[in-house]
C-alpha positions in Angstrom: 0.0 0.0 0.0 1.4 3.3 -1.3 1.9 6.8 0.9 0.6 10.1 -1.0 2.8 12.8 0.5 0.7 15.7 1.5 1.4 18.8 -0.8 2.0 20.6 3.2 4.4 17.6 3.9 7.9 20.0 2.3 11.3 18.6 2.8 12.4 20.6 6.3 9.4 19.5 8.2 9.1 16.0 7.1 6.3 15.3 10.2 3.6 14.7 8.3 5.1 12.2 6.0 6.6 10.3 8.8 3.4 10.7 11.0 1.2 9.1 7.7 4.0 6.4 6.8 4.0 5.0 10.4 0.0 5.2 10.2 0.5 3.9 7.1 2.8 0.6 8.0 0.8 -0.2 10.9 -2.3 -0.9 8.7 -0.6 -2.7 6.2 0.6 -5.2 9.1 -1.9 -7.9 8.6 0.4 -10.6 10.0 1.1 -8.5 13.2 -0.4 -10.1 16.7 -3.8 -9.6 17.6 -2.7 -6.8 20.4 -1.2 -4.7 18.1 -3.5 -5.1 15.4 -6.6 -4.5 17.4 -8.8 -1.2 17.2 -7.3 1.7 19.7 -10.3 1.7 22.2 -9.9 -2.3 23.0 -6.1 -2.3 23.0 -6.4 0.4 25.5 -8.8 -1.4 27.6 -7.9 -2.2 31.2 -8.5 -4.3 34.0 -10.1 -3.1 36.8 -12.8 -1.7 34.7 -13.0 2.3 34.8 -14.4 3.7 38.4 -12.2 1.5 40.4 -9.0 2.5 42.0 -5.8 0.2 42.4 -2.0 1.1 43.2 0.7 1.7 41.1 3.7 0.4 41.7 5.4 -0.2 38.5 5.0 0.8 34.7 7.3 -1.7 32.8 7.7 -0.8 29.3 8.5 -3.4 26.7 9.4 -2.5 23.1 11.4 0.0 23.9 15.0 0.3 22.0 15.4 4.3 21.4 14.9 6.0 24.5 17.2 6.1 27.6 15.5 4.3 30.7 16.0 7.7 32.7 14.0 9.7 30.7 11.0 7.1 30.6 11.3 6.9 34.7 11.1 10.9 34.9 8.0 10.8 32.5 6.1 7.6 34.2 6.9 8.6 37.9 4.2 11.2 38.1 1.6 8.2 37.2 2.5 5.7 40.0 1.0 5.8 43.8 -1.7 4.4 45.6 -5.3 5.0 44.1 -5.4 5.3 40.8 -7.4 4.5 38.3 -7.8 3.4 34.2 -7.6 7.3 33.6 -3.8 7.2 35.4 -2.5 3.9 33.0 -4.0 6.1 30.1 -2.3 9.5 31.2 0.8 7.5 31.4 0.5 6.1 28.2 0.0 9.4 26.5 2.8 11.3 28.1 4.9 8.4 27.2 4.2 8.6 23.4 4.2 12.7 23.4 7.7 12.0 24.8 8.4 9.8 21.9 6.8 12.7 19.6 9.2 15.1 21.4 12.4 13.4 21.0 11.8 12.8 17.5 10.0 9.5 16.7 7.0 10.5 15.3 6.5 7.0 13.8 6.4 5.4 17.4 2.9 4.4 19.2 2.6 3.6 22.7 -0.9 1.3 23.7 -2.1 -0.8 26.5 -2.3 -4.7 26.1 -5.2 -6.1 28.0 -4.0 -7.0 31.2 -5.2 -7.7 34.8 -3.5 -5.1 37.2 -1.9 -7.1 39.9 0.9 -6.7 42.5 0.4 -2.6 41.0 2.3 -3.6 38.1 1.3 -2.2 34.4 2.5 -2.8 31.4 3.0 -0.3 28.3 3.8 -1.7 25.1 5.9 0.7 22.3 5.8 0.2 19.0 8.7 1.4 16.9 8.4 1.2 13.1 11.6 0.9 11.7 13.2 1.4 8.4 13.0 -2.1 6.2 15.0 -1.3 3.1 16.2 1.9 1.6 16.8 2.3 -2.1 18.1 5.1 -4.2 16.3 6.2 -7.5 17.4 7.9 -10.3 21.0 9.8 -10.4 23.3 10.0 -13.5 26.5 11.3 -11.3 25.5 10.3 -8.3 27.0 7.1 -6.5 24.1 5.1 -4.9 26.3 3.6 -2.0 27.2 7.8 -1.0 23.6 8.7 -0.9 22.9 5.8 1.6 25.7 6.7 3.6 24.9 10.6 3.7 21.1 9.7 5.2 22.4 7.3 8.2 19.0 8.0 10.3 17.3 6.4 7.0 19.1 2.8 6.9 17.3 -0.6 7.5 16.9 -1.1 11.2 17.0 2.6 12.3 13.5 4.3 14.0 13.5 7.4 11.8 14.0 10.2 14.0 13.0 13.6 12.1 15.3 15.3 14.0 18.4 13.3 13.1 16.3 12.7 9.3 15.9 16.6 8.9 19.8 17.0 9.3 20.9 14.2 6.9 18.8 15.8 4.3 20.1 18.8 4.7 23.3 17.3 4.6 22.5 15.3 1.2 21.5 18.5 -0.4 24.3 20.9 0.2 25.2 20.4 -3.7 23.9 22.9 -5.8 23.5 20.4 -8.3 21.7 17.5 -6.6 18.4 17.2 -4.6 17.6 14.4 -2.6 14.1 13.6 -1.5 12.8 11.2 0.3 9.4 9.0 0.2 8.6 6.6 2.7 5.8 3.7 2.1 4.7 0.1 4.0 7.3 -2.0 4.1 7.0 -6.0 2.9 7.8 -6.7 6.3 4.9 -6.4 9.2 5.2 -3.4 11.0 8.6 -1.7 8.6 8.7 1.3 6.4 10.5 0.9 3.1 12.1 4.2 2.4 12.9 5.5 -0.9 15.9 8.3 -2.1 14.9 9.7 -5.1 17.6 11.8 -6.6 17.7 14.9 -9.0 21.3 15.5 -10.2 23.4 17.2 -12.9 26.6 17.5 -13.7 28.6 18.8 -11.1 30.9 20.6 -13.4 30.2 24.5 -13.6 31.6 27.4 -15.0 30.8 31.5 -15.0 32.3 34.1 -16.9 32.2 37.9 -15.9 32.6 41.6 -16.9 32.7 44.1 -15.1 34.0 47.8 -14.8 35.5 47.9 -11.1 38.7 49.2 -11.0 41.7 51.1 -8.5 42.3 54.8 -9.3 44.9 54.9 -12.0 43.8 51.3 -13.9 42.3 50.8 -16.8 38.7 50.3 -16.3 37.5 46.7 -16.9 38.0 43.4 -15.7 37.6 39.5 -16.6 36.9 36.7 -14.5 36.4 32.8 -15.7 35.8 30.7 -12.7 35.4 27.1 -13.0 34.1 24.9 -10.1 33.8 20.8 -9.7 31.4 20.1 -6.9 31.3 16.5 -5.8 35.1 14.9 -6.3 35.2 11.6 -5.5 31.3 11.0 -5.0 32.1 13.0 -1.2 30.8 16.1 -1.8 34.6 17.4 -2.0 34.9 20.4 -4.1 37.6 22.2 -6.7 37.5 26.2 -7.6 39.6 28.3 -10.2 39.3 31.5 -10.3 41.1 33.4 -13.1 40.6 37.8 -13.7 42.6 40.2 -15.9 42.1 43.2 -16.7 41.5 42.6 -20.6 42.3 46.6 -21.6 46.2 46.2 -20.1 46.1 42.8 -18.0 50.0 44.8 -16.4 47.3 46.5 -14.2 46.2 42.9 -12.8 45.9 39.2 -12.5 44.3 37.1 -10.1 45.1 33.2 -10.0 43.1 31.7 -7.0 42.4 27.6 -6.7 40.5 26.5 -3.5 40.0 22.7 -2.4 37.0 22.4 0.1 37.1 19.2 2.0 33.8 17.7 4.1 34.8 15.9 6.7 33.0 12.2 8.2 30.4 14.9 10.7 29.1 16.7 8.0 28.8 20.0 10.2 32.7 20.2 9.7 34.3 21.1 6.2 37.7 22.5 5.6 39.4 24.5 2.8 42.8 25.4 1.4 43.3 28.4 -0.8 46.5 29.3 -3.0 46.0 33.3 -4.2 48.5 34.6 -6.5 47.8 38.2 -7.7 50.5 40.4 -10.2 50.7 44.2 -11.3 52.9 46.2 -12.9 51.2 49.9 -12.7 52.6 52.6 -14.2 52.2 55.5 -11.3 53.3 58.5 -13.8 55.5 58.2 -17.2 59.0 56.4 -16.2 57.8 55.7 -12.4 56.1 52.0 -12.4 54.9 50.2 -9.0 55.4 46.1 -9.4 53.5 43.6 -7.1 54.2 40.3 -6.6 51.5 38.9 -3.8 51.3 35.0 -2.8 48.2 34.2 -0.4 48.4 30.5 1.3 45.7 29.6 3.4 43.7 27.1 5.5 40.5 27.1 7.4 37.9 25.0 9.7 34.3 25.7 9.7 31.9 24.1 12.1 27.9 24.6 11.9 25.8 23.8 15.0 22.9 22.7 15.0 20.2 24.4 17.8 16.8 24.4 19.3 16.2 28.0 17.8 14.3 27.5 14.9 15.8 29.3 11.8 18.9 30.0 13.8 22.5 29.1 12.1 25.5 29.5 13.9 28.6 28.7 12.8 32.4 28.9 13.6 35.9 29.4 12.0 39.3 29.0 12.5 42.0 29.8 9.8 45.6 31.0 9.1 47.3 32.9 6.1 50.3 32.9 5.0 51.2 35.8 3.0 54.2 37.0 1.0 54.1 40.8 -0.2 56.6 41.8 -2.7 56.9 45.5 -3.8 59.1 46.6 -6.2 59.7 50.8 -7.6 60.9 51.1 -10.8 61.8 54.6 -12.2 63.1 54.7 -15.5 65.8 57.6 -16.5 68.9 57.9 -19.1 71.1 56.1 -15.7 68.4 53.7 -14.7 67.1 52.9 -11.2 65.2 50.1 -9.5 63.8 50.8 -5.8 63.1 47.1 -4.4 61.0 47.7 -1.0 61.8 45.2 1.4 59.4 41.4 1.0 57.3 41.1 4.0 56.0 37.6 5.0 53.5 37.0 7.7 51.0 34.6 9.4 48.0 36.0 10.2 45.5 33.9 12.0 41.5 34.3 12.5 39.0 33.3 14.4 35.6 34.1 13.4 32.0 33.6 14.5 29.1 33.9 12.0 25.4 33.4 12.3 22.2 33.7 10.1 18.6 34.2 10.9 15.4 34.1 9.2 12.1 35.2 9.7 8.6 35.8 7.6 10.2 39.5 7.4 13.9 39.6 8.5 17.0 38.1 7.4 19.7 38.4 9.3 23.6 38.1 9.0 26.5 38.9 11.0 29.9 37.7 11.9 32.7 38.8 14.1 36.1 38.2 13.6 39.7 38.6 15.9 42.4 38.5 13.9 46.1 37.8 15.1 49.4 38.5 13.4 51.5 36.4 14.9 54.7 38.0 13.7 56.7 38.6 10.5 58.3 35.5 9.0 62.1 36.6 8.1 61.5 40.3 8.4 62.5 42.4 10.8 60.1 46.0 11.9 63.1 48.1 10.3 62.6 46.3 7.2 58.2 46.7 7.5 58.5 50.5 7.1 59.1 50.5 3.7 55.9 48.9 2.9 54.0 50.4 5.8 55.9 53.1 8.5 55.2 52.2 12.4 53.8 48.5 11.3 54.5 46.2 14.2 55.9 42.2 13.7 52.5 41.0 15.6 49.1 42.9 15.9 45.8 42.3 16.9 42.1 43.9 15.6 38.4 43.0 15.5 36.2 43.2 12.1 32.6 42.6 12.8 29.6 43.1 9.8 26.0 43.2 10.7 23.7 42.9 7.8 19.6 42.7 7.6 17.1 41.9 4.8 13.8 43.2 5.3 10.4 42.6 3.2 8.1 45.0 3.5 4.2 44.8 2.3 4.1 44.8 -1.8 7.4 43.4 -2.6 9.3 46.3 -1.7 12.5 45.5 0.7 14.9 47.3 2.3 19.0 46.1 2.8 20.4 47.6 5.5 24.6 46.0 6.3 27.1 47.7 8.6 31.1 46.3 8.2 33.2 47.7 10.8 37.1 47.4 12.3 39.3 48.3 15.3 42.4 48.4 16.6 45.1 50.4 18.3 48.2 49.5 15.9 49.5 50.2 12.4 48.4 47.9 10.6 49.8 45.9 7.0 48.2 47.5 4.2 47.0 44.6 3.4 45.1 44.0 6.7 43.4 47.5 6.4 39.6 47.9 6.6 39.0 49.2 2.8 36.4 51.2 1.2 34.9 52.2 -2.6 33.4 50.4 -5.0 30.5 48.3 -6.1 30.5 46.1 -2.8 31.5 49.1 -0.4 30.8 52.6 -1.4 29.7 53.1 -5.0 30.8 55.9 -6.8 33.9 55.9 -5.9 36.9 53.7 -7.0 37.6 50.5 -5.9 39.5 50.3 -2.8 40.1 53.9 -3.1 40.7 54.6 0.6 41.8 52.2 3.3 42.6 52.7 7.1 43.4 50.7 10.0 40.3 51.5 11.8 36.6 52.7 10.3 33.3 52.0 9.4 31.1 51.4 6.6 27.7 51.6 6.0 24.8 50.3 3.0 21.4 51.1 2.6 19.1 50.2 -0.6 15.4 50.8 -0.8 14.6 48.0 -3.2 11.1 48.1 -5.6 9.7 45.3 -7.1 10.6 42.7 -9.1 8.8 43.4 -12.2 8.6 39.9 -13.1 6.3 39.3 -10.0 3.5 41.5 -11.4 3.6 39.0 -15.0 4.1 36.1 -13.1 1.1 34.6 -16.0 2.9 35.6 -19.0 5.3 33.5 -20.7 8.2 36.2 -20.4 8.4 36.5 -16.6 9.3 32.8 -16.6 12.7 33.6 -18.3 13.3 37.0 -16.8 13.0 36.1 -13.5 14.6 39.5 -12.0 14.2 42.9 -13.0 14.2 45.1 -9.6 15.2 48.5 -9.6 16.7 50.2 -6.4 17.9 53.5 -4.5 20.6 53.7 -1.8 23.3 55.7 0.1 26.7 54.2 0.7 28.8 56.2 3.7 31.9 55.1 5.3 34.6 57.0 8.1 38.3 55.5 8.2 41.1 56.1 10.0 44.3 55.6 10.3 46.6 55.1 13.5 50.3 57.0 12.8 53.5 58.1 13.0 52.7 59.6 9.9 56.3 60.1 8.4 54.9 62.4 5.5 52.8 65.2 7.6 50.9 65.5 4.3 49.4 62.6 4.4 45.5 62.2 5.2 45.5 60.8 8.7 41.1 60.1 7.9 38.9 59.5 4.8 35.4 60.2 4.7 33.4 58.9 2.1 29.6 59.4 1.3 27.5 58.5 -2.2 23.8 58.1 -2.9 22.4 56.5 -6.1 20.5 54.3 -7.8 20.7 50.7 -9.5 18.9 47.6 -11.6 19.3 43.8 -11.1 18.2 41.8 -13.6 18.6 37.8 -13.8 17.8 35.6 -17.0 16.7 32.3 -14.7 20.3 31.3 -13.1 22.4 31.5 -16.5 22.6 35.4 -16.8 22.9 38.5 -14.0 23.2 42.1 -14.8 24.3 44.9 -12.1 23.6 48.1 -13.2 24.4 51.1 -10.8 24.5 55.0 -11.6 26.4 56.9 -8.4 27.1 60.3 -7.3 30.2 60.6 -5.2 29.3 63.6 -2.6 32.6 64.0 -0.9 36.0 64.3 -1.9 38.9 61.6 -1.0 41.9 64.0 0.2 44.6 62.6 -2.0 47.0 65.7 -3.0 49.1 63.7 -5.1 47.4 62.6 -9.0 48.6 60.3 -11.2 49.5 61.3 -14.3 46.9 60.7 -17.2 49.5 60.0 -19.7 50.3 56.5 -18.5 49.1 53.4 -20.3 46.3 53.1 -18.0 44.7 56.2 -18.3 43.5 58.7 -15.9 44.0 58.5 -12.4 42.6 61.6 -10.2 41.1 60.8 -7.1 37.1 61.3 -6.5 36.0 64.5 -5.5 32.3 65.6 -4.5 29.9 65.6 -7.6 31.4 62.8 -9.7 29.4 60.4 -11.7 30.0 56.9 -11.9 28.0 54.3 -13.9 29.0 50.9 -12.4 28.3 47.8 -14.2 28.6 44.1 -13.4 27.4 41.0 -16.4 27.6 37.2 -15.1 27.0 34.4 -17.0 27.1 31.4 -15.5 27.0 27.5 -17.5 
């Protein structure tokens, strides 16, 4: 005999599916013995007959292979005494199943043989349906075997627990690329639910390739990225990244080379991933004065998600170390020639960080806070860190914390509201400063265009509508399924911590823009960013690049400039 899911029944709460199977399975057990089998009212039935009392002394339970004895004894204790009656052995019976219910057997009944009360002892008998077989359907790049293993709480012989089932689905569906969903029905054993796995998968190859025009003061002004991704190596879930950006116009004024290995680990609440970041730039400051960078990023980091009692609560935790190697080079050109090498600086920084996410019907919430440690300069000495930054320090400490909230309002109008903070009381490496400008920070202004050791930055958007929402009947919408315009301010105060060896130089930075912007999305194969920004104060640089270089201008943003942002994504 078949289940019908209930359309109510989604994935995450999984009750009423496991509720109706065990229903289900006990009404298919023809074979089972005439206790169990029998109608509720008679199994219930007890002897004395209701109206007399009789002691309690005892409530043995039989059946009972999930729960610890302690917890039954704590429930049952409140039932047994002197006086009782058919009403008590009934109580009992029902606080014994709602603990079931509570712990997370929801496919567990709890009845009363008939019996004849005597020496006060009663007898409960559970029922635990367990799981008879479990088989995997469908799946082109999907090894059956690893679905099996990621469901554990589904295998033959378990009681399904919808806790321990909702967390091994979740767990089976981390890939973007495969769902797992799960149907339970009677099993051909008496009193067994047969469980099957369907699976929706494709290949778990993907790439995306991107154009944009975000670009440092003095660089040409657009860049490409390929990224190509592998998301389940060795049928383990284990994934392989490559990221690969130029800038196409004059790729001297940058490459990125990033590859990232993410590893899941036996608990699937743990996953860990190593990163490799080499980035390159030759930028010519003025005509025969050229900066060189040579940066290599090696890193590693632990992530563990908990799992609470707060519904739509998820914590998680970090733990990772860098090491970097920053290599600056000065080249000015002249009829004698001259090369400037600035001394390589090598570090370790480590991080620990702590991130959560809530949702509700009308909030979203996100925020992490992170300490991070330099734990000193590998093969450098401080003499040798003021060439790259003056009054840096071999080991530092600072906190970066981001608090971020989506809000739906009434209509399908939203507002995004995300704050992105950092202290300390050193100098910091420039490449540990808290940096601001651009299309993820403060748009209007260039990327990156200010940076200090200590600030603040803040985002707000008032988003309209997706106009797709208000077609949602016409054939159109169903391939243009984003088209929301917005409006927003971007505002952020830095500032940095001395000595200050050039008494010129800005000691703070203030940056404030207001604008507006489009998002449009083509289904999940094309993205557009579109953003038009008016930068409305100036960054105090007194020092601009000359505009004769090969990549072009490079003044720094004063109040009243325009920018017209724009960010295409295509992903296969």
């Amino acid at each position: 005999m078949g289940l019908r899911q209930n359309p109510s029944c989604a994935l995450a709460p999984l009750l009423c599916l496991l509720a109706g199977a065990s229903l289900s399975a006990h009404a298919a057990d023809g074979a089972a013995p005439a206790e169990a089998a029998a109608p509720p009212a008679e199994a219930r039935s007890v002897v004395p007959v209701a109206g007399r009392s009789f002691d309690i002394r005892e409530i043995q339970v039989e059946g009972n292979t999930v729960l610890e004895a302690v917890d039954i004894e704590t429930v049952l204790e409140f039932f047994v005494g002197e006086n009782r009656s058919a009403a008590d052995v009934d109580g009992a019976r029902a606080a014994l199943e709602k603990l079931y219910k509570e712990m997370g057997y929801n496919t567990v009944s709890v009845t009363i043989p008939r019996q004849t009360i005597q020496d006060g002892l009663v007898l409960l008998q559970v029922s635990e349906t367990q799981v008879g077989r479990t088989i995997v359907e469908g799946g082109d790049y999907t090894s059956i075997a690893q679905v099996k293993k990621e469901v554990p709480s589904l295998a033959p012989g378990m009681v399904p627990n919808l806790r321990d089932v909702q967390r091994d689905m979740v767990h089976a569906n981390r890939l973007a690329t495969r769902r797992v969903t799960p149907a339970l029905e009677s099993g051909r054993e008496p009193g067994t639910l047969d469980v099957k796995l369907k699976v929706e998968d494709d290949l778990p190859l993907s790439a995306s390739l991107g154009y944009n025009n975000e670009h440092a003061r003095g660089t040409t002004d657009t860049r490409l990225s390929l990224n190509l991704s592998y998301d389940n190596l060795f049928q383990i879930g284990h994934s392989f990244k490559l990221l690969y950006m130029t800038a196409p116009e004059r790729t001297d004024d940058g490459t990125t080379l990033s590859a990232t290995y993410q590893a899941l680990m036996p608990d699937p609440s743990w996953s860990m991933d190593f990163t490799v970041l080499k980035t390159d730039s030759d930028i010519a400051l003025r005509p025969g004065v050229n900066s060189v960078t040579d940066n290599l990023t090696v890193g590693f980091s632990a992530s563990k998600r908990f799992s609470t009692s707060i519904e739509n609560w998820y914590p998680s935790l970090s733990f990772g170390a860098d090491y970097k190697s920053y290599k600056s080079t000065l080249i000015v050109r002249s009829a004698q020639g001259s090369l400037v090498e600035l001394a390589p600086v090598d570090y370790l920084p480590i991080n620990l960080t702590f991130s959560q996410t809530y949702a509700s019907s009308s909030h979203r919430i996100d925020s992490s806070l992170a300490a991070i440690f330099t734990s000193g300069v590998v093969g450098s000495q401080d003499t040798e860190l003021d060439f790259t930054r003056y009054g840096a320090e071999g080991q530092s400490i600072y906190l970066r914390a981001s608090l971020g909230d989506q809000i739906s309002l009434p209509r399908g109008f939203s507002i995004n509201a995300r704050l992105t903070g950092q202290i300390t009381g050193q100098a910091l490496l420039p490449a540990e400063k808290l940096s601001a400008g651009g299309i993820d920070t403060v748009r209007g202004y260039f990327d990156s265009e200010a940076s200090a050791d200590r600030g603040l930055v803040g985002n707000l958007e008032l988003r309209l509508p997706s106009l797709p929402d208000y077609f949602a009947s016409h054939k159109w919408a169903s391939y243009l399924t984003e088209l929301q315009p917005y409006l927003f301010t971007d505002a952020a105060r830095l500032i940095d911590h001395g000595p200050f060896p050039d008494g010129d130089a800005p000691r703070d930075f203030t940056l404030f823009s207001a604008g507006a912007g489009l998002s449009a999305r083509l289904r999940e194969y094309v993205s557009l960013d579109l953003v038009w920004a008016k930068a409305l104060q100036d960054v105090p640089f007194t020092l601009e690049l000359n505009t004769d270089t090969p990549s072009g201008g490079g003044a720094p943003t004063a109040s009243g400039d325009d920018r017209v942002l724009f960010r295409l994504l295509g992903s296969f």
